[in-house]
C-alpha positions as a Markdown table, in Angstrom:
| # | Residue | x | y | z |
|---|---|---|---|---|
| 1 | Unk | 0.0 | 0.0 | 0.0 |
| 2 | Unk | 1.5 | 3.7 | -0.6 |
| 3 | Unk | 2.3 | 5.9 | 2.2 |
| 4 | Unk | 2.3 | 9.0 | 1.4 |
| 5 | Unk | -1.2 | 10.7 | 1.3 |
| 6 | Unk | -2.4 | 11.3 | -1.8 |
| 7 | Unk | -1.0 | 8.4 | -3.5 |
| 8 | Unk | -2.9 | 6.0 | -0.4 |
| 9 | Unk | -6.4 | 8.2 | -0.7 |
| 10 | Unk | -6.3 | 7.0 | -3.7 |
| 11 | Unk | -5.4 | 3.6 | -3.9 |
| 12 | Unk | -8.1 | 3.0 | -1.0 |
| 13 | Unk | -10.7 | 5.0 | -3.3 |
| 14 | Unk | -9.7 | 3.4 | -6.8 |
| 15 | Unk | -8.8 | -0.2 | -5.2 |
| 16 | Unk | -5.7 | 0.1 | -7.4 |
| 17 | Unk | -1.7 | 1.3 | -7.2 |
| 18 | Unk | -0.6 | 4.3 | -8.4 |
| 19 | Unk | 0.7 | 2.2 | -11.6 |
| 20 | Unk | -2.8 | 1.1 | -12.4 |
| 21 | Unk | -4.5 | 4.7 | -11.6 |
| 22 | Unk | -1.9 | 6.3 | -14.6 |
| 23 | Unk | -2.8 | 3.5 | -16.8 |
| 24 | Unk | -6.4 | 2.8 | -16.3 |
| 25 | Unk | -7.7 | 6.3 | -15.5 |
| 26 | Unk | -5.2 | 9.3 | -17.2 |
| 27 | Unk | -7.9 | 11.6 | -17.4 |
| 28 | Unk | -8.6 | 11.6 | -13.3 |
| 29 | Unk | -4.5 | 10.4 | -12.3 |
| 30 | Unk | -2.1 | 13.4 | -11.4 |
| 31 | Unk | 1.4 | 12.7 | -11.5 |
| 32 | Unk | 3.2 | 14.2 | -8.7 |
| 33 | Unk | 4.9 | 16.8 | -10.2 |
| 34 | Unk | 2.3 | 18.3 | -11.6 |
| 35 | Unk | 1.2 | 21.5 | -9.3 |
| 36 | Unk | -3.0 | 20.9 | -9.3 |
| 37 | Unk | -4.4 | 19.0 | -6.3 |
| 38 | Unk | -3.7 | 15.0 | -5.9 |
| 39 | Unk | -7.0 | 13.9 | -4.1 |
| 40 | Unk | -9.7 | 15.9 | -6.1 |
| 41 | Unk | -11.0 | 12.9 | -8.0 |
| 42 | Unk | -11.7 | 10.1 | -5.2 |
| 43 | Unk | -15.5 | 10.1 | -5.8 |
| 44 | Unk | -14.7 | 9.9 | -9.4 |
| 45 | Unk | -12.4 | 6.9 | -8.1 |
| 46 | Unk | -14.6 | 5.2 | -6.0 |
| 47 | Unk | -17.5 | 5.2 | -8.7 |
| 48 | Unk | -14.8 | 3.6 | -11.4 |
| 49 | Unk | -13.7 | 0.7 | -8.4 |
| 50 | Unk | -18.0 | -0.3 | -8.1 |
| 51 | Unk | -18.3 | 0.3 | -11.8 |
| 52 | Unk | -15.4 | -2.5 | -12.3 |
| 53 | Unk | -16.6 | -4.9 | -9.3 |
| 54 | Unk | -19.9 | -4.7 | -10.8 |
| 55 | Unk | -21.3 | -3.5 | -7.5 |
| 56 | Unk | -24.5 | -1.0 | -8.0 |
| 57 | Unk | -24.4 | 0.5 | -5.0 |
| 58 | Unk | -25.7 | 4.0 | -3.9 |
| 59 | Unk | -23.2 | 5.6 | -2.3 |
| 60 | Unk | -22.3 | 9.8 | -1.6 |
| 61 | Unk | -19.5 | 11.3 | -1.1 |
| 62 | Unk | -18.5 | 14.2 | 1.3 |
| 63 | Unk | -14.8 | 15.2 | 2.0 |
| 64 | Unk | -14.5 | 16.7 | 5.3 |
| 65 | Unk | -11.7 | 19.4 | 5.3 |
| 66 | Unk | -11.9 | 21.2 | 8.8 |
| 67 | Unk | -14.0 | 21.5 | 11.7 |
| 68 | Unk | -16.9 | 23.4 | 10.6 |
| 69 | Unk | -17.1 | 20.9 | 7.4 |
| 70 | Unk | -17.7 | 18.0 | 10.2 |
| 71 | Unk | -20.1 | 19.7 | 12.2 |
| 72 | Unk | -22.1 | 20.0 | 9.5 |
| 73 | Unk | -22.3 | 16.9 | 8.3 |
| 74 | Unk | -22.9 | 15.8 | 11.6 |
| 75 | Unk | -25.9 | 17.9 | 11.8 |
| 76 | Unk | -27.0 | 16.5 | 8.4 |
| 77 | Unk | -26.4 | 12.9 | 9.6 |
| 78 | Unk | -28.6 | 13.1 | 12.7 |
């Protein structure tokens, strides 16, 4: 499993290694010296993984960046 950040959000989101992220998905991968934002595309990511397991499964995603972000969708999830 990677280690560093982006490269593991990923991997856990797409259910593949970076390798297989460059080669199956180019138009959602960012290399790492490229200066836009590494994790931007892990819904995208996770609905490629179901897509390929053959699992239709409902799902949402909601990235919680700080505090106020978690509070929120506490709120919502109550």
């Amino acid at each position: 499993m990677p280690t560093a950040t982006h490269y593991c959000r990923n991997a856990l989101f797409s259910g593949l290694t970076p390798l297989e992220m460059q080669d199956k998905h180019p138009d959602l991968w960012v290399n790492e010296n490229e200066e836009r934002g590494k994790n931007l595309k892990e819904s995208e990511f996770l609905q490629a993984q179901l897509t390929r397991l053959n699992k239709d499964i409902p799902f949402s995603y909601v990235k919680v960046t700080n505090l106020k972000a978690g509070k929120e969708l506490h709120k919502f999830s109550n």
